[in-house]
C-alpha positions in Angstrom: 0.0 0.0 0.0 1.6 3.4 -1.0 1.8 6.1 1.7 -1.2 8.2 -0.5 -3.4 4.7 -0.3 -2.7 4.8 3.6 -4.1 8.4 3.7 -6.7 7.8 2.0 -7.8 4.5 4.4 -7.8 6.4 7.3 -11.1 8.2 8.3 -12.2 11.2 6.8 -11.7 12.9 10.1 -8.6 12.3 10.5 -7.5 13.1 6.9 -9.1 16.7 7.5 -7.7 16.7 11.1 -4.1 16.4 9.4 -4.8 18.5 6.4 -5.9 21.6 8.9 -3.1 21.1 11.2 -0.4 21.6 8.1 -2.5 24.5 7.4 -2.2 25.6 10.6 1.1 25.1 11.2 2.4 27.0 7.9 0.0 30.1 9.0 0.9 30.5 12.9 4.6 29.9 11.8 3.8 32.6 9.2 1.4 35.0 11.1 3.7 35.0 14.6 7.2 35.8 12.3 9.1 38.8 13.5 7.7 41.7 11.3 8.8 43.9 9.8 12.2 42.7 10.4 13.6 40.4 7.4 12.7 36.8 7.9 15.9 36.0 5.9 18.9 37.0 7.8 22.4 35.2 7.7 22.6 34.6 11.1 19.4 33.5 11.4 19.9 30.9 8.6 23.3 29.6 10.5 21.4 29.4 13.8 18.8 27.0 11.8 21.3 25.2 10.5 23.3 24.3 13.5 20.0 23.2 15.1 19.4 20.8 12.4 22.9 19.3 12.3 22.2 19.4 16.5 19.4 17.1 15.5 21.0 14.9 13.1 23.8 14.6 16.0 21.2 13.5 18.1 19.5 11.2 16.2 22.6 9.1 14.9 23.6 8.6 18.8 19.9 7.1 19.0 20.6 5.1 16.5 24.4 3.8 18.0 22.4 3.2 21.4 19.7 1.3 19.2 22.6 -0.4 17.7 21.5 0.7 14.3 17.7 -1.1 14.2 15.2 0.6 12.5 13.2 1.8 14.9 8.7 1.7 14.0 7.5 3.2 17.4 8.9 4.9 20.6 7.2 7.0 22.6 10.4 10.0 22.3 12.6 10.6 19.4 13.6 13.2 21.1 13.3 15.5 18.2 10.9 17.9 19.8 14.4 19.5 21.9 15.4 21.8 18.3 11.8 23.4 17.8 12.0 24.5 21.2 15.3 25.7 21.0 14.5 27.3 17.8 11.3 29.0 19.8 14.1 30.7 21.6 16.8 31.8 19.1 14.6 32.2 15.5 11.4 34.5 14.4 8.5 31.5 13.8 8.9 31.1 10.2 12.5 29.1 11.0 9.8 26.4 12.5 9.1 25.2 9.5 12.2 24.4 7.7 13.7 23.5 11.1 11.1 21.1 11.8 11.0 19.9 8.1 14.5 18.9 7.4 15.0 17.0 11.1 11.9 15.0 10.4 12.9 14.3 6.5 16.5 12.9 8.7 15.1 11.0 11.1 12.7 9.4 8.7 15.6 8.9 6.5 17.8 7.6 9.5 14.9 4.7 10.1 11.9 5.9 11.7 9.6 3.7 9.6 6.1 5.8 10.9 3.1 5.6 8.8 4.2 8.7 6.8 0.5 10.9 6.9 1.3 10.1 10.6 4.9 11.5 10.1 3.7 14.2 8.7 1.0 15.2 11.3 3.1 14.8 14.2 6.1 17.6 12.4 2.9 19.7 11.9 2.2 19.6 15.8 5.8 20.4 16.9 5.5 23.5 14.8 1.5 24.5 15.9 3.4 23.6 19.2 6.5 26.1 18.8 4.4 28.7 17.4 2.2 29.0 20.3 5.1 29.0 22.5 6.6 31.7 21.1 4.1 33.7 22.0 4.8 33.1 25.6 8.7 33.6 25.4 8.4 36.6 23.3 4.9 38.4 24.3 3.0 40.7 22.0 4.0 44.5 23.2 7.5 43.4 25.0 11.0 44.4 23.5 10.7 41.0 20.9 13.6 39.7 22.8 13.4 35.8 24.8 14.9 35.3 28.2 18.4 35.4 29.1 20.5 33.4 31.2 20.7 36.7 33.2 16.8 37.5 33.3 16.7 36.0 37.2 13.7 34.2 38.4 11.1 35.8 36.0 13.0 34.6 32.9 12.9 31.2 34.1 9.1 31.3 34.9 8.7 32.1 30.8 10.8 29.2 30.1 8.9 26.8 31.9 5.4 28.2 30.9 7.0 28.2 28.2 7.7 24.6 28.2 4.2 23.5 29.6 2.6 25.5 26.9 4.6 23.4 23.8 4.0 19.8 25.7 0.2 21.0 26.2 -0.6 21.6 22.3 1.8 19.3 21.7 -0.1 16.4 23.7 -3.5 17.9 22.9 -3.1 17.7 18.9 -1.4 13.5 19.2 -4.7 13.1 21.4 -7.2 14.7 19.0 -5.2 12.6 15.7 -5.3 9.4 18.0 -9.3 10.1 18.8 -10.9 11.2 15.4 -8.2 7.7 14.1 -9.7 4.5 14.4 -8.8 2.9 17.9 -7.4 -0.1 15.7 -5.1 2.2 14.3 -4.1 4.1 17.0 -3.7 1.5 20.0 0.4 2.4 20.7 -0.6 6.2 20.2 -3.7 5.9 22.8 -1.3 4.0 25.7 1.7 6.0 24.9 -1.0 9.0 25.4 -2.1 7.2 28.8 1.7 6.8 30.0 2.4 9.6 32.8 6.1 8.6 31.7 5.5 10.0 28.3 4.2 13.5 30.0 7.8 13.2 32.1 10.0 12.9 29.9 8.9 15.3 27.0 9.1 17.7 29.7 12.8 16.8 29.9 13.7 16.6 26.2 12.1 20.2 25.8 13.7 21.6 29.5 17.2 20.4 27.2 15.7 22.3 24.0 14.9 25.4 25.9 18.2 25.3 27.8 19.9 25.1 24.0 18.2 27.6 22.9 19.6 29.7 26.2 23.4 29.0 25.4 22.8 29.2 21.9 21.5 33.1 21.8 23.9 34.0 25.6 27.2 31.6 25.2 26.9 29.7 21.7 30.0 27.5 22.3 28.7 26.1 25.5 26.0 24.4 23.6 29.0 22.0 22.4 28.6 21.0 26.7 25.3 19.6 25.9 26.1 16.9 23.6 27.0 14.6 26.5 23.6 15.5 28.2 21.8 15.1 24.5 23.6 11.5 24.8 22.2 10.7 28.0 18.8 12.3 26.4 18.8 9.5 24.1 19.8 6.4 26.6 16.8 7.6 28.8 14.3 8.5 25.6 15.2 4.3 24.7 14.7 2.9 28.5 10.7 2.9 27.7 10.3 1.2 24.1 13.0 -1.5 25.8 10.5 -1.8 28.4 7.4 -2.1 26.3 9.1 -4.2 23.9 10.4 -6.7 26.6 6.8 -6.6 28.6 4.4 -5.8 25.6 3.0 -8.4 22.8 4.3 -6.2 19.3 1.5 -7.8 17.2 -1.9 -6.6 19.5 -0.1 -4.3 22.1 -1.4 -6.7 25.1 0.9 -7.7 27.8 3.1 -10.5 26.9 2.2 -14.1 29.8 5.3 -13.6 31.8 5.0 -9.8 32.2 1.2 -10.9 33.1 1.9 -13.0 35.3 4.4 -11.0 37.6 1.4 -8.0 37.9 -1.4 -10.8 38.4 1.0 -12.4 41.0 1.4 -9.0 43.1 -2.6 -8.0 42.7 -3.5 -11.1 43.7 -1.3 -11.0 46.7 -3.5 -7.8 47.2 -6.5 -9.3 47.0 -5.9 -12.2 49.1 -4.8 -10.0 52.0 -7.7 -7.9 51.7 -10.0 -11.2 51.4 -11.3 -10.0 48.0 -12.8 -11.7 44.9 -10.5 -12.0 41.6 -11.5 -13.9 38.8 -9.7 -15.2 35.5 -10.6 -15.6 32.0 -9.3 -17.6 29.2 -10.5 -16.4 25.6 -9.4 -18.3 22.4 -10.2 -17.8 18.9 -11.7 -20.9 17.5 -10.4 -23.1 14.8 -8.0 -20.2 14.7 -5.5 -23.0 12.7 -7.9 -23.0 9.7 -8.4 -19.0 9.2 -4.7 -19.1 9.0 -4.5 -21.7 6.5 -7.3 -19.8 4.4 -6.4 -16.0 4.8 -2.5 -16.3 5.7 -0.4 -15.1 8.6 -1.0 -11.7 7.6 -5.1 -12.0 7.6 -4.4 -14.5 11.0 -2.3 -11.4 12.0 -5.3 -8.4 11.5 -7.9 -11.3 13.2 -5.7 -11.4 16.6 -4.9 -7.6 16.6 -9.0 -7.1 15.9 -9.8 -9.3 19.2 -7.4 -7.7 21.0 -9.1 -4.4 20.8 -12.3 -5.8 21.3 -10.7 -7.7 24.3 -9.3 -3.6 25.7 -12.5 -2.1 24.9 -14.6 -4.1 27.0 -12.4 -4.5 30.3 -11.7 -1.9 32.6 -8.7 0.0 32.8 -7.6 -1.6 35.7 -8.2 -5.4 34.8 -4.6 -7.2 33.3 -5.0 -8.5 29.9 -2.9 -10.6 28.1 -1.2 -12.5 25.2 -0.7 -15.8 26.7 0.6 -17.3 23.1 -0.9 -18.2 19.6 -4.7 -17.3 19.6 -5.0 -17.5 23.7 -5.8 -14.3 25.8 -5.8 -14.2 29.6 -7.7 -11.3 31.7 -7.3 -10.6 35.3 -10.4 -9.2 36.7 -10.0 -7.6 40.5 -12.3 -7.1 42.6 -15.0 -9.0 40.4 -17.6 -12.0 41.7 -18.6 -14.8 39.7 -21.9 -12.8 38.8 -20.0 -9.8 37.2 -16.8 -12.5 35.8 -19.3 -14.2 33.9 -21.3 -10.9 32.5 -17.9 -9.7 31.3 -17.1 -13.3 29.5 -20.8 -13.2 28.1 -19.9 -9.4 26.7 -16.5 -10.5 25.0 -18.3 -13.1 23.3 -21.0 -11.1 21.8 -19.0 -8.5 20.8 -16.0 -10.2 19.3 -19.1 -12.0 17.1 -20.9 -8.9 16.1 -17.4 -7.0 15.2 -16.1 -8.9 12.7 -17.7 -7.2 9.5 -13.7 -6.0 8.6 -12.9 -9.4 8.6 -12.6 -11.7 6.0 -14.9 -13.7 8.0 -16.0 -13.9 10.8 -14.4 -15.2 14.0 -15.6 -16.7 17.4 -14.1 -17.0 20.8 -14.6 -19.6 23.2 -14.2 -18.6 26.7 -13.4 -20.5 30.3 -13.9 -18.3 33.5 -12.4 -19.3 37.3 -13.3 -17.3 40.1 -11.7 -17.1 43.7 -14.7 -15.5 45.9 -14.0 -13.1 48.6 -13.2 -14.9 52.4 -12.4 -17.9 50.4 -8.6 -19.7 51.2 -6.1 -17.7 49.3 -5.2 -19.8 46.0 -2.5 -19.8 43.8 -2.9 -18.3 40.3 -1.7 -21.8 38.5 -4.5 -23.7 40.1 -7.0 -20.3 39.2 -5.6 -20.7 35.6 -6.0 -24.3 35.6 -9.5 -24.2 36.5 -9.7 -21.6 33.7 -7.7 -23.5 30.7 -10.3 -26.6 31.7 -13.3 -24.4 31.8 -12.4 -23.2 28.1 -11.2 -27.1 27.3 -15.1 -27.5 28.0 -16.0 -24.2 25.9 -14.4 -26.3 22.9 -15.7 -29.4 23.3 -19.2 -28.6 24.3 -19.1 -26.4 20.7 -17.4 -23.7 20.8 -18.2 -20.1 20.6 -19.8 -20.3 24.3 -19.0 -19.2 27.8 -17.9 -21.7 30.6 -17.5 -21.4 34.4 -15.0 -23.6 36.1 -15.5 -26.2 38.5 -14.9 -26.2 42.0 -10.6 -26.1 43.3 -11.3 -29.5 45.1 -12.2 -30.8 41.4 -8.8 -29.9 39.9 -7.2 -33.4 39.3 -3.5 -33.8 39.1 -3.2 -34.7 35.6 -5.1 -31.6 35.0 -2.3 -29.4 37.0 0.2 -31.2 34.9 -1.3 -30.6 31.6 -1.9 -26.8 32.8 2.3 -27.0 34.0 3.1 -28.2 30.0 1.0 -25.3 28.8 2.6 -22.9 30.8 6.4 -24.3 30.1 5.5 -24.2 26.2 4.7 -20.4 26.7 7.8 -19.6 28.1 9.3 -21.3 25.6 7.3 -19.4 22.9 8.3 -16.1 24.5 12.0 -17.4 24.3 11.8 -18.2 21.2 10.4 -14.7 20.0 12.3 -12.3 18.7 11.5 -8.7 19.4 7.9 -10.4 19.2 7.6 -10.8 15.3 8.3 -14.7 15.4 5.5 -15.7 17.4 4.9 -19.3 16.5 1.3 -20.7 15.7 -0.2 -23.3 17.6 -3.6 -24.6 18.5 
């Protein structure tokens, strides 16, 4: 599918979402400019370029921490540092090329974004930098920023400043990620979720603003930051590491073991506080055929569409999983066997009435374990082993239905070791992975 195809996929509301945030970023860039003083001035065109060549600095030490990989999604490329600074040492106009030329690198450099989406987010960063200019150089002042000698009200600008370009900034990836589909957008919508992300933009522009400082006050102190721009990129990579070693790449669930070490420590929880928890085991039916008929890609778009049914229709703080193949585990807190089995009965129906973008459509079968409150504390292996057998039923009893699991005391051993074999063949899957993408089929 060419990049124009891709455009014209997404939803009409998104296509005119993007197409009036380029206008608006060329006209606030535009409309905020320094007049009547010339736009083009020499210095002004060497201060642009040292903040692109600061970027592609930047990005290429991203890419020796990365060790080279082209990267699809993190949270911070860390580009956003050089439109602040420019907010600081350029009129508004230099936004644009600025902006333009470090995104055309990065993309270049391996930042393999859906490009309309590539192309949106620059246009933010420059609505964002436009509107913060206005705070570091108000209508009716002198025209002039801060300075490393303005005291304690220059650094109140700088950090309303800074507030103001991570607000618009936030606001505009929120409003793309809402009008998109939620298919579409399911890394944009946790990334946007992730206090972490709100933490550390905040630091990648405090570094801009700070550039932009040295760059108009000392210029050849800026050549200090590079070792702080290096530790910028270590700590912008900590977080995609982390997702990618404790999220499934494919449907952006939780990967079993990273589920099962936060179900381990809320269960704990729960069994202190003598609370009800409950577990439920979802698996695509006959998912072995729709492979064989539609492909690993078409097998691929049928486990990412489940997934999002699966998010949408448990609560934010219920753990939901991956557990391998075509399998998805939930941990529901706090929930009785009454409410367990309305939220089984509600994955089913919807994962059958949503599958018009499928090829065909697809059915879940679903087991369901529940540990009521007061009972004696019990381990999550036997909990998913009452699960697994309660789905085990699910399938044999015809699939596409919803089945509650027996009693503990009914639990034999051979059903325990069965439920062991499962769970050493998942860690073995998850071993076997590689960054995710070489997820075996099985079942």
């Amino acid at each position: 599918m060419t990049a124009l195809q891709e455009f014209a996929a997404a939803p009409w509301r998104a296509r005119v979402w993007v197409l009036l945030s380029a206008v608006l970023a060329v006209g606030l860039a535009l409309a905020l400019s320094i007049w009547p003083d010339p736009v083009w001035q020499l210095t002004d065109i060497v201060t642009a370029l040292a903040l692109v060549i600061g970027s592609v600095i930047n990005v290429e030490l991203g890419r020796l921490f990365e060790g080279g990989r082209v990267a699809q999604q993190r949270p911070h490329k860390a580009l956003s540092a050089w439109p602040m600074a420019a907010t600081v040492l350029l009129p508004t106009f230099y936004l644009l090329p600025v902006v333009a030329l470090i995104y055309a690198h990065a993309r270049w450099r391996g930042m393999r974004v859906t490009l309309w989406k590539w192309c949106a987010s620059a246009c933010f960063l420059v609505c964002a930098g436009a509107i913060a200019t206005i705070i570091v150089t108000p209508p009716g002042g002198d025209g002039t920023p801060p300075t490393l000698t303005s005291g304690l009200p220059g650094v109140l600008i700088m950090v309303a400043a800074i507030l103001t370009f991570l607000a618009v900034e936030s606001a505009m990836l929120g409003m793309s990620g809402w009008l998109n589909t939620a298919q579409d957008e399911v890394w944009l919508r946790r990334t946007l979720a992730d206090p972490a992300f709100y933490l550390t933009e905040a630091g990648v522009l405090t570094i801009g603003a700070l550039t932009g400082l040295l760059g108009a006050n000392a210029p050849w102190f800026v050549l200090l930051l590079i070792p702080v721009y290096g530790f910028l990129q270590q700590s912008v990579l900590h977080r995609p590491l982390q997702e990618r070693a404790t999220r499934d790449p494919k449907t952006g669930l939780l990967v079993f073991n990273a589920w099962q070490r936060l179900a381990v420590e809320e269960i704990r929880r729960m069994s202190a506080a003598r609370r009800s928890w409950a577990v439920i085991f979802a698996d695509i039916d006959n998912f072995r055929f729709y492979n064989q008929r539609h492909g690993h890609l078409g097998g691929d778009h049928a486990l990412e569409h489940v997934a999002q049914i699966i998010t949408s229709n448990v609560r934010p703080k219920d753990l939901t999983a991956r557990f391998g193949g075509e399998e998805f585990c939930i941990l529901l807190p706090d929930t009785v066997a009454a409410e367990a089995e309305l939220v089984a009965q509600r994955l089913l129906t919807s994962v059958s009435a949503a599958s018009a973008s499928l090829p065909e459509p697809v059915t879940v079968s679903i087991g369901v374990a529940v540990v009521e409150a007061g009972n004696t504390p019990m381990e999550l292996a036997v909990v998913l082993a009452r699960a697994d057998q309660a789905l085990y039923r699910a399938k044999l009893e015809g699939r596409n239905t919803v089945r509650i699991a027996a009693p503990a005391a009914d639990i034999d051993s051979g059903v325990r070791t069965t439920w062991d074999a499962k769970l050493n063949r998942s860690a073995h899957r998850a071993q076997y992975s590689e960054d995710g993408e070489r997820q075996r089929r099985w079942g």
